[in-house]
KEDREN-13233 format. One record per atom (N, C-alpha, C): residue in three letters; x, y, z negated; atom name. Coordinates in Angstrom, 3 decimals, always signed. Each point is the difference from the previous one (the first is absolute). Example, Ala and Ser with C-alpha at 12.3 -4.5 7.8 and 13.67 -1.06 7.14 Angstrom:
BEGIN
{r "ALA", {+13.190, -5.690, -7.800}, "N"} {r "ALA", {-0.890, +1.190, +0.000}, "CA"} {r "ALA", {+0.900, +1.200, +0.000}, "C"} {r "SER", {-0.350, +1.050, +0.720}, "N"} {r "SER", {+0.820, +1.190, -0.060}, "CA"} {r "SER", {-0.770, +1.090, -0.730}, "C"} 
***
This chain:
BEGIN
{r "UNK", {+59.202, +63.428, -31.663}, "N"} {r "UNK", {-0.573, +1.264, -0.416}, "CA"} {r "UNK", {+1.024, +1.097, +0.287}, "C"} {r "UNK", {-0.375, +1.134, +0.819}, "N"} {r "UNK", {+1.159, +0.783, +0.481}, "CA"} {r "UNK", {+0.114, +0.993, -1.408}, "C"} {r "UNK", {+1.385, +0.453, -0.104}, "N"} {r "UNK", {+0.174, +0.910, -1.365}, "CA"} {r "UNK", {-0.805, +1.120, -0.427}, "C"} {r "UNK", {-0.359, +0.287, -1.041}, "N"} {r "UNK", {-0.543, +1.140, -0.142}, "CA"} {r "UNK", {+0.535, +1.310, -0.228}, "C"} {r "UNK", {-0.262, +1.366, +0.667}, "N"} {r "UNK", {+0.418, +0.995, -0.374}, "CA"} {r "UNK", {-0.648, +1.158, -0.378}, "C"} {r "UNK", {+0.676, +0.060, -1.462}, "N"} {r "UNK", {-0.866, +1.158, -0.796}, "CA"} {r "UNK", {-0.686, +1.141, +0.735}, "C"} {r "UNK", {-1.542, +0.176, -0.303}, "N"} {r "UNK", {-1.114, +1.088, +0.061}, "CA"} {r "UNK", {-0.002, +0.996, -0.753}, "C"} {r "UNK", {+0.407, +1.188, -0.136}, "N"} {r "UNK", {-0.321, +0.488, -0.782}, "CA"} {r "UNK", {-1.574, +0.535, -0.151}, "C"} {r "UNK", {-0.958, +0.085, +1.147}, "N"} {r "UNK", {-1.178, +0.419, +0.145}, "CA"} {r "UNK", {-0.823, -1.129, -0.493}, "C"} {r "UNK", {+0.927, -1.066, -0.306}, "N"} {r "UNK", {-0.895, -1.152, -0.568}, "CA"} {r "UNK", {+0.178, -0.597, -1.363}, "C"} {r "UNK", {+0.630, +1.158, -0.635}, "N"} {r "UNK", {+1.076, -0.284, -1.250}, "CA"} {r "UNK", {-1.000, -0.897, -1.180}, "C"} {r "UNK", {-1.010, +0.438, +0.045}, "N"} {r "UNK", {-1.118, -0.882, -1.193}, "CA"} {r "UNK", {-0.103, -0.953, +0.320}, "C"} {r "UNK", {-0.007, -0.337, +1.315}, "N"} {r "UNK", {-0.691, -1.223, +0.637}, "CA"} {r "UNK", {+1.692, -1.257, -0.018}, "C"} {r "UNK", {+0.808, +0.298, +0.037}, "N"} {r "UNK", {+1.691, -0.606, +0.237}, "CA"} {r "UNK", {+0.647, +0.251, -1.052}, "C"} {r "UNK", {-0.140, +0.159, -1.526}, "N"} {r "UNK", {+0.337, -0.029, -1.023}, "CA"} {r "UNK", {+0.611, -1.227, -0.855}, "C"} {r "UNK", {+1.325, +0.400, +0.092}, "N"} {r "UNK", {+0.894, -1.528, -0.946}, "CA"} {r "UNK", {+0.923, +1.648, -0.988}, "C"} {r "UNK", {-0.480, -0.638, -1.265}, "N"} {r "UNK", {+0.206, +0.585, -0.931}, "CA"} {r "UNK", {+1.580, -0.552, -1.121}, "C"} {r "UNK", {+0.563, +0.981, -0.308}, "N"} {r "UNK", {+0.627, -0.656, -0.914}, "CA"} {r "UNK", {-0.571, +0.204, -1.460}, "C"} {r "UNK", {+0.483, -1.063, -0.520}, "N"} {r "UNK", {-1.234, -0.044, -1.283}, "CA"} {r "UNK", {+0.765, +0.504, -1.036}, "C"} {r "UNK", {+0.858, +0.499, -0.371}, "N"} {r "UNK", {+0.522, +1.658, -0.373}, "CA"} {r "UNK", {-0.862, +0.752, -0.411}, "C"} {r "UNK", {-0.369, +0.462, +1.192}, "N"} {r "UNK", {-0.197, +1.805, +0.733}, "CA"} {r "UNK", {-1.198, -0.133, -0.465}, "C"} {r "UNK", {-0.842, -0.683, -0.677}, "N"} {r "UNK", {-2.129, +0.222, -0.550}, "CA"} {r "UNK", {+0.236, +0.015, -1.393}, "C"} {r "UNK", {+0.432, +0.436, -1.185}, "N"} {r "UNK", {+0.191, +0.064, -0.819}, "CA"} {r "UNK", {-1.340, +1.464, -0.566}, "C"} {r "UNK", {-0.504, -0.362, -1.169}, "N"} {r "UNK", {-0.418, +1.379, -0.716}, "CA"} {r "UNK", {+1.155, +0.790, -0.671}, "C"} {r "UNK", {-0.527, +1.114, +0.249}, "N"} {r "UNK", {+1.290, +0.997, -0.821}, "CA"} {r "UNK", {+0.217, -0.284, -1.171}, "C"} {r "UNK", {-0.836, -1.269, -0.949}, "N"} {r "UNK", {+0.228, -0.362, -1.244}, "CA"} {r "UNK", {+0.944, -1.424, +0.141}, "C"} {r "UNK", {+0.084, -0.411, +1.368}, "N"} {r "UNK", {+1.480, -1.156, -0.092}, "CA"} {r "UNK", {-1.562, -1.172, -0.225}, "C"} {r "UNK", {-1.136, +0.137, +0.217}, "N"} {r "UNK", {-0.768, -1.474, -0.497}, "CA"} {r "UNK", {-1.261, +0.035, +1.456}, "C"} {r "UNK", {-0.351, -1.326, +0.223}, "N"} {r "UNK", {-0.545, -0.075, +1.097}, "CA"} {r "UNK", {-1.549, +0.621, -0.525}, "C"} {r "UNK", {-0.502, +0.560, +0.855}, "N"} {r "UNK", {-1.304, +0.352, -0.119}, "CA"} {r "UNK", {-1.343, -1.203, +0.508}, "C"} {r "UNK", {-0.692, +0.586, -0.853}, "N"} {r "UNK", {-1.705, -1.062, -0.345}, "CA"} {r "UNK", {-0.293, -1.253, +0.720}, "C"} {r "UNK", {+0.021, +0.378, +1.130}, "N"} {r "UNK", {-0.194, -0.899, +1.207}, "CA"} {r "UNK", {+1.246, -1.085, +0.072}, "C"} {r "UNK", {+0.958, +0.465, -0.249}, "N"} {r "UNK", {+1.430, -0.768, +0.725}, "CA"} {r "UNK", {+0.157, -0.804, -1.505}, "C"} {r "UNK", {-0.239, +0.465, -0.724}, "N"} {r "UNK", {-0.169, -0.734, -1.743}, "CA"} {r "UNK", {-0.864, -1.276, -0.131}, "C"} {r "UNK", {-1.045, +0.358, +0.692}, "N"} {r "UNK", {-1.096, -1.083, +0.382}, "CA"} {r "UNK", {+0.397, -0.852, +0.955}, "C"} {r "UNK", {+0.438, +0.331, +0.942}, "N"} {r "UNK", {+0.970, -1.094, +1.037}, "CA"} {r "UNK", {+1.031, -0.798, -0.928}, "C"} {r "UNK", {+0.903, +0.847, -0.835}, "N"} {r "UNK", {+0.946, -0.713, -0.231}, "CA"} {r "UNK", {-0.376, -1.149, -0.870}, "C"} {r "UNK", {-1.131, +0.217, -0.837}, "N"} {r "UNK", {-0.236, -0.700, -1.309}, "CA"} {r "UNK", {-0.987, -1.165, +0.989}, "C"} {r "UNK", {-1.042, +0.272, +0.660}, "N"} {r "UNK", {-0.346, -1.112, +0.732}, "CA"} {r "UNK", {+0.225, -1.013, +1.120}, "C"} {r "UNK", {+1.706, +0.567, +0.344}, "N"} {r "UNK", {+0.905, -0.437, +0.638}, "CA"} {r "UNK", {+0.832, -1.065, -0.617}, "C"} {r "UNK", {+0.213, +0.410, -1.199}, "N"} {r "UNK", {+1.249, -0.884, -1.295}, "CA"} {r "UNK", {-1.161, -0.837, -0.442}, "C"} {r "UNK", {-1.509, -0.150, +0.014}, "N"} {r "UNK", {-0.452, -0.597, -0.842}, "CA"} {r "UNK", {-0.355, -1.681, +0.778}, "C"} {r "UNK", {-0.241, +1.005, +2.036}, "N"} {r "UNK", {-0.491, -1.168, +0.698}, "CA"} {r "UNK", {+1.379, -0.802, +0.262}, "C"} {r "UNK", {+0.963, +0.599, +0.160}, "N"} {r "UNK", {+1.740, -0.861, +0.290}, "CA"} {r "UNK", {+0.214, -0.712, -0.557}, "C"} {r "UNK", {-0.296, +0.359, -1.910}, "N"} {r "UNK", {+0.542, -0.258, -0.727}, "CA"} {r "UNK", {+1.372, +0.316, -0.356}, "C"} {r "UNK", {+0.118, +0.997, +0.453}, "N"} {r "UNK", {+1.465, +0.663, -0.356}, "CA"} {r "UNK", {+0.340, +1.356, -0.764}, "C"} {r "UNK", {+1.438, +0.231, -0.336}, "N"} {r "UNK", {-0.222, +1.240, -1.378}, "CA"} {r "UNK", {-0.909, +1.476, +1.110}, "C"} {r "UNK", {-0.344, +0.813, -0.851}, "N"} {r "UNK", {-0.270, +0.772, +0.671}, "CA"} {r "UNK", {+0.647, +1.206, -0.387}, "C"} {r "UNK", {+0.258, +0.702, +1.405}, "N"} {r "UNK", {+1.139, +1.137, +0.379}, "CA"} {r "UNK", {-1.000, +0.787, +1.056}, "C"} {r "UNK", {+0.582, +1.313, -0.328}, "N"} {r "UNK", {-0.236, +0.937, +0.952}, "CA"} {r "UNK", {+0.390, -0.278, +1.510}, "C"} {r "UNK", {-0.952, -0.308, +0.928}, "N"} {r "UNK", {+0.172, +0.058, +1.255}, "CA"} {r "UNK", {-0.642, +0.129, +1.271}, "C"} {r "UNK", {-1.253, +0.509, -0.880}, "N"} {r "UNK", {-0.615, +0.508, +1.573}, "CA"} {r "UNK", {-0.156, +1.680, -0.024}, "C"} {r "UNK", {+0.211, +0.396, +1.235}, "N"} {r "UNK", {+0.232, +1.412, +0.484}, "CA"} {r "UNK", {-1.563, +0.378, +0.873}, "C"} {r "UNK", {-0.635, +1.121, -0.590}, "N"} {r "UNK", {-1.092, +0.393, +1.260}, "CA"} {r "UNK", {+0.907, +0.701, +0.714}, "C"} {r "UNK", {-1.049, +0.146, +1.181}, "N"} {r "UNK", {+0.580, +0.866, +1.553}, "CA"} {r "UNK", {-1.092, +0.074, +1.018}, "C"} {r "UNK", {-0.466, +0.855, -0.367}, "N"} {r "UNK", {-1.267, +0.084, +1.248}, "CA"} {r "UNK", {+0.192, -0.313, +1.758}, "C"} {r "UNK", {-0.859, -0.936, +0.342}, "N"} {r "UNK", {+0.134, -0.450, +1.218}, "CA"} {r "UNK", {-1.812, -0.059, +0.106}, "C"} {r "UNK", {-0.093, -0.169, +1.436}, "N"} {r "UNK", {-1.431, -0.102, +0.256}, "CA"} {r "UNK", {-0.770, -1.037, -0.260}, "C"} {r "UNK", {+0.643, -0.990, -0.500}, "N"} {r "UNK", {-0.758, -1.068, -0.433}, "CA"} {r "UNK", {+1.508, -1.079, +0.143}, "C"} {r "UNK", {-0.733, -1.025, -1.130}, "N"} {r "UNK", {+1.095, -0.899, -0.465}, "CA"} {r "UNK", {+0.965, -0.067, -1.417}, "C"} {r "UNK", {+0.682, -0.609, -0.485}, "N"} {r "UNK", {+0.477, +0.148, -0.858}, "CA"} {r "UNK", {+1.293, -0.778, -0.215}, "C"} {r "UNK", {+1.247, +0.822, -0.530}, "N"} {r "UNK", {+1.589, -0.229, +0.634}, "CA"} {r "UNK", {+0.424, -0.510, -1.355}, "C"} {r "UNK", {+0.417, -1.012, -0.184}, "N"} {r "UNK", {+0.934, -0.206, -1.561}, "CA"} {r "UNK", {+1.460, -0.052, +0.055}, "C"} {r "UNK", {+0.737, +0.341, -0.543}, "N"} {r "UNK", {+1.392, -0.337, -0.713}, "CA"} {r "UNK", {-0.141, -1.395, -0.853}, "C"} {r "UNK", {+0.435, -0.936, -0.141}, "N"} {r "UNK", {-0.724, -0.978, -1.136}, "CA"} {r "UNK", {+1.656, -0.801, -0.252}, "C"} {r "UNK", {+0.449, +0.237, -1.389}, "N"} {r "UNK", {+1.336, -1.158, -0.410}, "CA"} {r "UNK", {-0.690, -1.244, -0.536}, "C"} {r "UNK", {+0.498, -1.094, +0.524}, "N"} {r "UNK", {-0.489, -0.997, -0.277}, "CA"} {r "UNK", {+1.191, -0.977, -0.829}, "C"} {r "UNK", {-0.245, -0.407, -0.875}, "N"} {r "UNK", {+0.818, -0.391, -0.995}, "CA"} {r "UNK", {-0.294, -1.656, -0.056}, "C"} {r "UNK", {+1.161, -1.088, +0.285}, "N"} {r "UNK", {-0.523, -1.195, +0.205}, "CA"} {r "UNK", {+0.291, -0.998, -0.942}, "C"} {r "UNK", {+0.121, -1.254, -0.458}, "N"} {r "UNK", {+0.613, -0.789, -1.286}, "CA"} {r "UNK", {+1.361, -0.388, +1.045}, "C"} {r "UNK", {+0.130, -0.476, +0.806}, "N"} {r "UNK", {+1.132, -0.671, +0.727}, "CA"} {r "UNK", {+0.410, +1.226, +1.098}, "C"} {r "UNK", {+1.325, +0.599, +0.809}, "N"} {r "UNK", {+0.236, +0.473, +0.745}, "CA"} {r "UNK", {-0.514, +0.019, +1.152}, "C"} {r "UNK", {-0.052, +1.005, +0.439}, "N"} {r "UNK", {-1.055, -0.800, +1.235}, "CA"} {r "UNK", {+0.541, +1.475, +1.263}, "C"} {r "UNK", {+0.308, -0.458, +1.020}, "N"} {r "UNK", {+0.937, +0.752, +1.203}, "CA"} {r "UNK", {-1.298, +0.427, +0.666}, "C"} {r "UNK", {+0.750, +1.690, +0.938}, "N"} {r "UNK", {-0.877, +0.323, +0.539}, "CA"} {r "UNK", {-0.878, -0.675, +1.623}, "C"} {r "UNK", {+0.904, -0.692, -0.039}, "N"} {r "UNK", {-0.216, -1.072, +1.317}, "CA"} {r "UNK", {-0.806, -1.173, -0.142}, "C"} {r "UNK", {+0.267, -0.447, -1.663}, "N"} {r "UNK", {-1.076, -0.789, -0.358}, "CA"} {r "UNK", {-1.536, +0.461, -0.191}, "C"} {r "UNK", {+0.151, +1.348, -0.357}, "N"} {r "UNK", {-1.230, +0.178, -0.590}, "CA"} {r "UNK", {-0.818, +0.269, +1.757}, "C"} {r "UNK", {+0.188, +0.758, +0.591}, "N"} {r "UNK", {-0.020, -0.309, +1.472}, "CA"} {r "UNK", {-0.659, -0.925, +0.659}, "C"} {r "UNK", {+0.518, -0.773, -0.395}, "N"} {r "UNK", {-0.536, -1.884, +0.597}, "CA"} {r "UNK", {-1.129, +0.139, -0.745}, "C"} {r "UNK", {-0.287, -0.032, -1.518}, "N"} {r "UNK", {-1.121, -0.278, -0.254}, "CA"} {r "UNK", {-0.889, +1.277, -0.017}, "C"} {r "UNK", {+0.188, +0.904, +0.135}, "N"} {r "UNK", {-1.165, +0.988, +0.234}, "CA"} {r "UNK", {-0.674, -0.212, +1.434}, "C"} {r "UNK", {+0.859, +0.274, +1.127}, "N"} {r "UNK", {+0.020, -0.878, +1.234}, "CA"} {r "UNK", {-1.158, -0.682, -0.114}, "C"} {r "UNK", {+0.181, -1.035, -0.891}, "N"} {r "UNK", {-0.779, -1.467, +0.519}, "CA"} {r "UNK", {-1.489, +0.395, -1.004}, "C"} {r "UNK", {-0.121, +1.295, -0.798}, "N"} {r "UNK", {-0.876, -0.348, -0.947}, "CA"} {r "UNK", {-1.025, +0.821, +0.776}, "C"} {r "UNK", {-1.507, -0.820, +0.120}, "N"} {r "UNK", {-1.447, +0.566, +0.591}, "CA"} {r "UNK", {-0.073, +1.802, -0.012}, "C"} {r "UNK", {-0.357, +0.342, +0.835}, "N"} {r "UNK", {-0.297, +1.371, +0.174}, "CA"} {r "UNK", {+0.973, +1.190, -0.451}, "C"} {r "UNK", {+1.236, -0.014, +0.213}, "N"} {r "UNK", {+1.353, +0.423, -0.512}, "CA"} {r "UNK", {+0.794, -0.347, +1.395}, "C"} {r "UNK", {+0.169, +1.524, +0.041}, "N"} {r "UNK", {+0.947, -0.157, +1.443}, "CA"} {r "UNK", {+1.652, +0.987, -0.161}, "C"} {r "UNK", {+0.777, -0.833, +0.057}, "N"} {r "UNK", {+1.792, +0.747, +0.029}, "CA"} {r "UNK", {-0.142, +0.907, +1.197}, "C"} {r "UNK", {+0.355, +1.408, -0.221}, "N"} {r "UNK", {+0.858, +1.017, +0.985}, "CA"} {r "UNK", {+1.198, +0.225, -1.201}, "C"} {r "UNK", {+1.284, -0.750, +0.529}, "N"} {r "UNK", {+0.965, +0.368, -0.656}, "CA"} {r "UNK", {+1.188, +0.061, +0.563}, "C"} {r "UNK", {+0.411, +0.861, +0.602}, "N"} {r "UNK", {+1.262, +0.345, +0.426}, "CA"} {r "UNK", {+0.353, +1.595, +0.329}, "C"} {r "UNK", {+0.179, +0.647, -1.315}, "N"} {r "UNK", {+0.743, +1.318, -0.023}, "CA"} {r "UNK", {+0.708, +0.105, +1.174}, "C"} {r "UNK", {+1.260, -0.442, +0.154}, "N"} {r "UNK", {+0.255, +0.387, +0.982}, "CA"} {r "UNK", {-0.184, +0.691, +1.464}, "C"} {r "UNK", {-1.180, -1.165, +0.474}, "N"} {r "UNK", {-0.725, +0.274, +0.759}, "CA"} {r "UNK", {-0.955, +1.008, +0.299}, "C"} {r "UNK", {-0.424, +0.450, -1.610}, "N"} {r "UNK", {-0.813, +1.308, -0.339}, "CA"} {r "UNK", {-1.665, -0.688, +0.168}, "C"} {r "UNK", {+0.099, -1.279, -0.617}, "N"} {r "UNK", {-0.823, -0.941, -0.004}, "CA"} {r "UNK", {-0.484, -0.414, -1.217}, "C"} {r "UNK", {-0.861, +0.232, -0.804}, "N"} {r "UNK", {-0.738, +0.146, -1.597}, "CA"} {r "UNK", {-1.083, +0.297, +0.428}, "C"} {r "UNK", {-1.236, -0.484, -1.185}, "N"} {r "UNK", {-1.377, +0.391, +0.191}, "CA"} {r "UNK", {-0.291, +1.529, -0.738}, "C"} {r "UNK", {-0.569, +0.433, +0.946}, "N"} {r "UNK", {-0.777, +1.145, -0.298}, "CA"} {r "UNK", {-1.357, +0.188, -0.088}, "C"} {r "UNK", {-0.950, +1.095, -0.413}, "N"} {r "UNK", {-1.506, -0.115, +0.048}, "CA"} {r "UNK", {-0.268, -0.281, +1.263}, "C"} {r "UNK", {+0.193, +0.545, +0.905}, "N"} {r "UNK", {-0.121, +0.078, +1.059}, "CA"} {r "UNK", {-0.218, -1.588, +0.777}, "C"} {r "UNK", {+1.026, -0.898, -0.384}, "N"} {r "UNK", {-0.094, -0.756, +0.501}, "CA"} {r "UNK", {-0.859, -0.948, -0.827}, "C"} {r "UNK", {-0.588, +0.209, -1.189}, "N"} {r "UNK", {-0.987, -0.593, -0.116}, "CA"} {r "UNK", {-1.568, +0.081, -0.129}, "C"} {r "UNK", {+0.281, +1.258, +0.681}, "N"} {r "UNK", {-1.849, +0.621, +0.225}, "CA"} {r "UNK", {-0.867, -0.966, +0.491}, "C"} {r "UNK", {-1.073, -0.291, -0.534}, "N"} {r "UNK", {-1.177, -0.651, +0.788}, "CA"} {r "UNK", {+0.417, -1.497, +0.210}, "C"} {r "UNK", {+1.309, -0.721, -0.859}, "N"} {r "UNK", {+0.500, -1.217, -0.430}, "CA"} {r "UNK", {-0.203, -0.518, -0.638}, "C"} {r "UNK", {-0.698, -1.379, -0.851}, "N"} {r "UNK", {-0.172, -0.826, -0.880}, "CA"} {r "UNK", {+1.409, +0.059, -1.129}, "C"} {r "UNK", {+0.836, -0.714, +1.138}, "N"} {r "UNK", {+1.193, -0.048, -0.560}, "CA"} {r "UNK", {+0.661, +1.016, -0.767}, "C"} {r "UNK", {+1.175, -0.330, -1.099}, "N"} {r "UNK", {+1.076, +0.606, -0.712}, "CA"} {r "UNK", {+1.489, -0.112, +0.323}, "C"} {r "UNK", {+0.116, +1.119, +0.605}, "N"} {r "UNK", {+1.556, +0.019, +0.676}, "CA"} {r "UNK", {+0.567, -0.043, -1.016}, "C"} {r "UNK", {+1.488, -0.482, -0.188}, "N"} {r "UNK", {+1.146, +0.479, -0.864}, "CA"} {r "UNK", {+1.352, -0.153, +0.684}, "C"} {r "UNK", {+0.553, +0.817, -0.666}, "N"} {r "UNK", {+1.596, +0.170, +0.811}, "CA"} {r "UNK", {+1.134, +0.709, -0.812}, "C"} {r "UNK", {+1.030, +0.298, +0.702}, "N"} {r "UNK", {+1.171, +1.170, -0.806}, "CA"} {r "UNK", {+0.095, -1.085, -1.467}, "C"} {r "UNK", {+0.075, -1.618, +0.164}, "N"} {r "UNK", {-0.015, -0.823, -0.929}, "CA"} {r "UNK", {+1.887, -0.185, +0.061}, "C"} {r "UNK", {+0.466, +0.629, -1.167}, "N"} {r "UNK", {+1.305, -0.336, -0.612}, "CA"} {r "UNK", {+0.035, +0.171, -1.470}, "C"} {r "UNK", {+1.614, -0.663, -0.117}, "N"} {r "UNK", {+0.439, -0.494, -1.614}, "CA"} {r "UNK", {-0.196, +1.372, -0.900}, "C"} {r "UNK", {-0.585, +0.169, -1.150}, "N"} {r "UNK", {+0.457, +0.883, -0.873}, "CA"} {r "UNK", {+1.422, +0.203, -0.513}, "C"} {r "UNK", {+0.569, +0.879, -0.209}, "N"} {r "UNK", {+1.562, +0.121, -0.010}, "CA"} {r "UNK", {+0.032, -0.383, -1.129}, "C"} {r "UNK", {-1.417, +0.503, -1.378}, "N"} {r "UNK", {+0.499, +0.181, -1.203}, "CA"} {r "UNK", {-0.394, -1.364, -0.391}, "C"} {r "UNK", {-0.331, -1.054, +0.496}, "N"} {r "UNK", {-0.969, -0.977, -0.303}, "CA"} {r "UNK", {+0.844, -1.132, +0.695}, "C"} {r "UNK", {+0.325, -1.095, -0.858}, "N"} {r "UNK", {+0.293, -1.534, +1.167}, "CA"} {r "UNK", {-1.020, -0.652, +0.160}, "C"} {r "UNK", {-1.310, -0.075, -0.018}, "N"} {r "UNK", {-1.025, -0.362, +0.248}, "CA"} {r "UNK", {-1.529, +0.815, +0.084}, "C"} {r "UNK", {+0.572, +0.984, +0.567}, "N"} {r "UNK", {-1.419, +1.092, +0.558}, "CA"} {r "UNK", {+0.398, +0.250, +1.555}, "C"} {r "UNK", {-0.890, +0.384, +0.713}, "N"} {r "UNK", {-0.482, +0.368, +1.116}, "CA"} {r "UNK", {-0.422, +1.169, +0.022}, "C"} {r "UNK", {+0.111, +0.908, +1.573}, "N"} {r "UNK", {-0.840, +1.239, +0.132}, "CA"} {r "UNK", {-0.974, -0.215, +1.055}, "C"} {r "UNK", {-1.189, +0.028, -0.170}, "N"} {r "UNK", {-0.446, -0.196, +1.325}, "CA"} {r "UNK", {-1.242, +1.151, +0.241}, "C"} {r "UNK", {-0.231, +0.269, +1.070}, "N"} {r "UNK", {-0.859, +0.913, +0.368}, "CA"} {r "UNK", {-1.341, -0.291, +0.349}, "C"} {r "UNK", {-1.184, -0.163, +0.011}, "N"} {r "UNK", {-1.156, -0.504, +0.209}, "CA"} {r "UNK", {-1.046, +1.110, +0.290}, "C"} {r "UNK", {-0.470, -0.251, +0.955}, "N"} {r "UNK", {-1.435, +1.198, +0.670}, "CA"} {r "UNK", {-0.985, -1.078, +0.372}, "C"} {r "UNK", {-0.764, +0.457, -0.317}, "N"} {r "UNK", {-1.368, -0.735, +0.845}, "CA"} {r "UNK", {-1.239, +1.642, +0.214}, "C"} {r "UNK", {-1.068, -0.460, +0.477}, "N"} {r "UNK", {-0.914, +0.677, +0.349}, "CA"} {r "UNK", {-1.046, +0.170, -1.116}, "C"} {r "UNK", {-0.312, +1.118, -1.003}, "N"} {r "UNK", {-0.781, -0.151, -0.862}, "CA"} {r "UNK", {-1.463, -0.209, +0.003}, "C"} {r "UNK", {-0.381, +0.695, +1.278}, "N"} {r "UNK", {-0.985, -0.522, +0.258}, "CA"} {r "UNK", {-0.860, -1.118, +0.883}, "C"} {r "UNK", {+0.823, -0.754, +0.098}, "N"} {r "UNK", {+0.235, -1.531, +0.210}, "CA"} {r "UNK", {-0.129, -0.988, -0.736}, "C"} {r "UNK", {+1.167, +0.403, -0.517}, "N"} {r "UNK", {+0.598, -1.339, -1.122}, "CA"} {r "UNK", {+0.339, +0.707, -1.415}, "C"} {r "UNK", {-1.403, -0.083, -0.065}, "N"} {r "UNK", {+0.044, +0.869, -1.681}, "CA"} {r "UNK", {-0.759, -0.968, -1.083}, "C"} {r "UNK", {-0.690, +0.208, -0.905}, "N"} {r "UNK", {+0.035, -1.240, -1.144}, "CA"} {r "UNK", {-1.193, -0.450, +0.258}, "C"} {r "UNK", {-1.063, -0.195, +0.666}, "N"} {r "UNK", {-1.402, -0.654, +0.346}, "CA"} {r "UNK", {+0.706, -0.928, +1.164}, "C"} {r "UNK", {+1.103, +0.469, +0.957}, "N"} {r "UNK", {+0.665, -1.669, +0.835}, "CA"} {r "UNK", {+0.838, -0.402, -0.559}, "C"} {r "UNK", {+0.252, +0.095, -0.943}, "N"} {r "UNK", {+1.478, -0.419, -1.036}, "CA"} {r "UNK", {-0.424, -1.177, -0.528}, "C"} {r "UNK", {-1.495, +0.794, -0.722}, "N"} {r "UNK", {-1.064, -1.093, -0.957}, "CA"} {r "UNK", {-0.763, -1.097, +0.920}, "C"} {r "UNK", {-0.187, +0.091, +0.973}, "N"} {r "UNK", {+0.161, -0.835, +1.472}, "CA"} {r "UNK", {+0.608, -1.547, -0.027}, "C"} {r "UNK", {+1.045, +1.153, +0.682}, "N"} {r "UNK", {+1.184, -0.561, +0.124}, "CA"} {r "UNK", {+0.186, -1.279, -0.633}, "C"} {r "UNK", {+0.517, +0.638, -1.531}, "N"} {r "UNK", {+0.584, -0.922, -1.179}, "CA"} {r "UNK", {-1.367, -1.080, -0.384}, "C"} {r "UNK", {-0.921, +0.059, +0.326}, "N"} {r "UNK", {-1.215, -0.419, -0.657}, "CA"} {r "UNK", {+0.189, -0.946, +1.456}, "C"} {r "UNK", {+0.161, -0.327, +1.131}, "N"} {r "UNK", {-0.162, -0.800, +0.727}, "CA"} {r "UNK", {+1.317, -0.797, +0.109}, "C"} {r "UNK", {+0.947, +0.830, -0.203}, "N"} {r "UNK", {+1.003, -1.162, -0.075}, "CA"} {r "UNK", {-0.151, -0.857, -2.030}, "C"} {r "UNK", {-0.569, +0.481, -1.046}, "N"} {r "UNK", {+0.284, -0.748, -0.957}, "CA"} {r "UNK", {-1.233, -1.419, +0.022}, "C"} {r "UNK", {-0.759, -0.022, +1.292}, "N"} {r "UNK", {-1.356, -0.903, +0.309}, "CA"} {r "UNK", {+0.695, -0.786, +0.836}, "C"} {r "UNK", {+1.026, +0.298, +0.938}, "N"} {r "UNK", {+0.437, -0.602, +0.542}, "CA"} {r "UNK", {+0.648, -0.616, -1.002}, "C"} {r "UNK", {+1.250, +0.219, -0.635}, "N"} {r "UNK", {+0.355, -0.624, -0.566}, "CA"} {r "UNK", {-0.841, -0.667, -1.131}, "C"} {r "UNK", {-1.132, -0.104, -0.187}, "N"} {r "UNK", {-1.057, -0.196, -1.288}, "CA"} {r "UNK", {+0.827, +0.089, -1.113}, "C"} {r "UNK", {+0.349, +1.468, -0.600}, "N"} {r "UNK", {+0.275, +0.883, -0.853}, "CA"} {r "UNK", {-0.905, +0.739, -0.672}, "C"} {r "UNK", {-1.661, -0.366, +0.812}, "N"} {r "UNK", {-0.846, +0.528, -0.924}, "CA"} {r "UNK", {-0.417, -0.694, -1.282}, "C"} {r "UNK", {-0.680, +0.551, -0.964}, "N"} {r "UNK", {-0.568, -0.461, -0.959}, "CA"} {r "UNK", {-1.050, -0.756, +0.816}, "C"} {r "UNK", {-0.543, -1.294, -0.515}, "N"} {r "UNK", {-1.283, -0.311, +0.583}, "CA"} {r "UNK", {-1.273, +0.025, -1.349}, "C"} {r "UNK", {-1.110, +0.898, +0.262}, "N"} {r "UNK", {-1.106, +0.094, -0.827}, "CA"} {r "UNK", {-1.164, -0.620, +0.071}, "C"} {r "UNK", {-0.670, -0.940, -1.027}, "N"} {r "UNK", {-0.841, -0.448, +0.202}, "CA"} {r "UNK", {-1.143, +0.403, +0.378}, "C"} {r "UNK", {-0.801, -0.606, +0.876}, "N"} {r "UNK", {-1.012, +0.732, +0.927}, "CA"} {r "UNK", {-1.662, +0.107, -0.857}, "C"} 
***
């Protein structure tokens, strides 16, 4: 993938945010990002913290997300298994100027994530970045999704007929 170099005529569309800078002038996340966070901590199962940022782009939707684990877990590990996990694709190499953006997941099934490193303040959290396409892969293929892999695995309830 050859490097990317910043647009500014495309600034909505090429948006990596620091998750800082979206704050309400009251220091507390607003309605929407409240609702992310709380139905974010509830599906993880993890504490819940302020961490998603809006940012208008033309479609899609960009997260900040700390992920907090029971055992340590390296950013190289987590890598491997995102990597390997169904419909989840790694762009990760900053350096390179290589992270997912909306952009690159317009009109994609898939959920990019990237810009995956250690929390400084944390020996067992992660930062990782995640975009997918909202109008794609929004909660009617989610419910899909999860509903065909828990049959596969026969994770359903079975009801008498």
């Amino acid at each position: 993938m050859p490097p990317r170099v910043p647009d500014s005529s495309r600034g909505a569309r090429r948006c990596l945010v620091d998750a800082r800078c979206c704050r309400r002038a009251s220091g507390g996340p607003g309605t929407e990002r409240r609702r992310f966070i709380v139905d974010l901590a509830r599906t993880l199962r993890i504490r819940d913290r302020d961490l998603a940022h809006d940012v208008p782009v033309l479609n899609g939707h960009s997260e900040a997300v700390n992920v907090q684990t029971r055992e340590p877990l390296s950013p190289e590990r987590a890598r491997e298994l995102l990597a390997a996990a169904p419909g989840v694709s790694v762009l990760d190499d900053p350096s390179a100027a290589v992270y997912p953006l909306a952009i690159d997941a317009a009109g994609k099934d898939d959920v990019f994530v990237g810009r995956i490193r250690r929390d400084p303040g944390h020996e067992r959290a992660l930062h990782i970045w995640i975009v997918a396409d909202n109008l794609r892969k929004g909660a009617a293929l989610n419910a899909v999704q999860l509903a065909e892999l828990l049959h596969e695995r026969s994770l359903l309830p079975q009801f008498p007929r």
